[in-house]
C-alpha positions as CSV (number, residue, x, y, z in Angstrom):
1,X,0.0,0.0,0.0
2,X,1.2,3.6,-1.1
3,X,-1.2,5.6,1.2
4,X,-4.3,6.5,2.4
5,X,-6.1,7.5,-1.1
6,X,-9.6,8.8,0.8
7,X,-12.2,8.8,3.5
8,X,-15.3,7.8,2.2
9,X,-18.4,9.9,4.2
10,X,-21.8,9.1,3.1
11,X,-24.3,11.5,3.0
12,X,-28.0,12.2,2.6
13,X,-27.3,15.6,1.2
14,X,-24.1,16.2,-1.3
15,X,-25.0,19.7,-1.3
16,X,-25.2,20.5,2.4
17,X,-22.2,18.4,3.0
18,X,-20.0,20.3,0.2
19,X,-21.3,23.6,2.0
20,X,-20.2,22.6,5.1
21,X,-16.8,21.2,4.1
22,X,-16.0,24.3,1.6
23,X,-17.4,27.0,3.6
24,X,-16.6,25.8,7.0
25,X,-13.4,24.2,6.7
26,X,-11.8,25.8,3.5
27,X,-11.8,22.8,1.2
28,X,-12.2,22.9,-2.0
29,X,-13.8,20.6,-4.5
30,X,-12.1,19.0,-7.6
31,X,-13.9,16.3,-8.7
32,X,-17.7,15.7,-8.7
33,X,-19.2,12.3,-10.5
34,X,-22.2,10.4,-10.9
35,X,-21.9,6.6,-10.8
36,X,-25.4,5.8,-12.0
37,X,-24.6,2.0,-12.1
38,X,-23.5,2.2,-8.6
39,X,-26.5,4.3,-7.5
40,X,-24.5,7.2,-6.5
41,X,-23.1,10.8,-6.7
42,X,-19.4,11.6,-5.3
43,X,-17.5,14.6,-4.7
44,X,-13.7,15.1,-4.0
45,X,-11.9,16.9,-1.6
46,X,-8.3,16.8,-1.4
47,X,-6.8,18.1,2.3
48,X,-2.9,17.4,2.7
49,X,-1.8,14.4,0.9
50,X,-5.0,12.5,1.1
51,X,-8.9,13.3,-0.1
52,X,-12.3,13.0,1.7
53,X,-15.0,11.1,-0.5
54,X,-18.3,12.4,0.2
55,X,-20.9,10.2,-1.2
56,X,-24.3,10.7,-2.4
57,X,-26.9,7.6,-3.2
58,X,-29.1,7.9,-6.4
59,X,-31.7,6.0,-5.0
60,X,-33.3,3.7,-2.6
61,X,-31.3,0.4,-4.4
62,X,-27.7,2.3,-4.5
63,X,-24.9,0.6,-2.8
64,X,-25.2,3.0,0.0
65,X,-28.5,3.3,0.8
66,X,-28.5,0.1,3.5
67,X,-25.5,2.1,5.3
68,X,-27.6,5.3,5.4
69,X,-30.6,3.5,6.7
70,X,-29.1,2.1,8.8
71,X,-26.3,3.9,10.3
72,X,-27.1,7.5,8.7
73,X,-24.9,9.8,7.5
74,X,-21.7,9.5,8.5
75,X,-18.1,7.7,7.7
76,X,-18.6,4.5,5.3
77,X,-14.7,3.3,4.2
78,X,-11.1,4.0,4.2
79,X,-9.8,3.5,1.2
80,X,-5.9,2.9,0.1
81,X,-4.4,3.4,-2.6
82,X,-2.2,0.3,-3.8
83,X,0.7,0.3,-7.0
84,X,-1.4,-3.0,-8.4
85,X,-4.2,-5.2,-7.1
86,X,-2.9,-7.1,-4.3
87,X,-3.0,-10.9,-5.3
88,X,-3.4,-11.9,-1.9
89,X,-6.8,-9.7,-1.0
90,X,-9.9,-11.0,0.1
91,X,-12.0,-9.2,-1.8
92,X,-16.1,-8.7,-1.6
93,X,-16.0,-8.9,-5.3
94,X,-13.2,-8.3,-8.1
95,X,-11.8,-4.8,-8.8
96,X,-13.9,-2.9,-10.8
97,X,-14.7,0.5,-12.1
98,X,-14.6,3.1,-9.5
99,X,-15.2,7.0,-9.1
100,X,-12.1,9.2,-10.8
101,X,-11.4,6.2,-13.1
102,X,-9.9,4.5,-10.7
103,X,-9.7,0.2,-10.3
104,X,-11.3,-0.3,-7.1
105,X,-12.4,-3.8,-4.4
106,X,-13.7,-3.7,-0.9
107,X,-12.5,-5.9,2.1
108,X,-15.3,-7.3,4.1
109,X,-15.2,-5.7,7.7
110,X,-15.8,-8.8,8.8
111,X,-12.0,-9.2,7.7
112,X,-10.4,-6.2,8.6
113,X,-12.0,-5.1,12.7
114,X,-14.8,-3.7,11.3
115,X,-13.8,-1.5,9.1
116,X,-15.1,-1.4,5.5
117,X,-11.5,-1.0,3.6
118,X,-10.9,-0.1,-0.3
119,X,-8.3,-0.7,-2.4
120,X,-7.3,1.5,-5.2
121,X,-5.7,1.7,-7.8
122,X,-5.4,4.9,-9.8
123,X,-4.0,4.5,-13.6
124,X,-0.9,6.6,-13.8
């Protein structure tokens, strides 16, 4: 693992979040994406040498909507960033398309303390 790539923060409000984090704290967004197969809408914002993820769902069916339900808004993953797909990684499912084009797998928390981990890896 190279470093910690982002924190992933899901929200039930991109907006309000974005105002907060920008207008609050001074951060500034570079990246904003919708994942419509995923169910969701992202937004990027860098701080130091790492990012915070805040995350959107589209819908009731997106692959954050349980977590919100459940748990509400608040911190969903950590997510490192990795030179190639670790061969030895227990993932939930294969890396696949991710947000800002980059490859992307989860670790169960089950596996990992309970902590939902992802592992990317950014084309260079």
């Amino acid at each position: 693992m190279k470093k910690l790539d982002h924190v992933g923060i899901v929200t039930d409000n991109l907006a309000k979040s974005l105002a907060f984090f920008e207008g609050s704290l001074g951060l500034r967004c570079t990246h904003q994406e919708e994942l419509p197969e995923r169910g969701i809408r992202v937004a990027f914002l860098p701080i130091g040498d790492t990012r915070i993820e805040l995350i959107e769902p589209l819908h009731a069916n997106s692959e954050v909507s349980g977590f919100l339900a459940k748990r509400g808004p608040g911190v969903h993953h950590l997510a490192f960033e990795s030179e190639s797909a670790p061969s030895k990684l227990e993932t939930i499912k294969p890396f696949e398309l991710g947000a800002d084009g980059a490859q992307i797998a989860f670790v169960h928390p089950k596996k990992t303390g309970g902590v939902l981990v992802e592992v990317c890896v950014h084309e260079s």
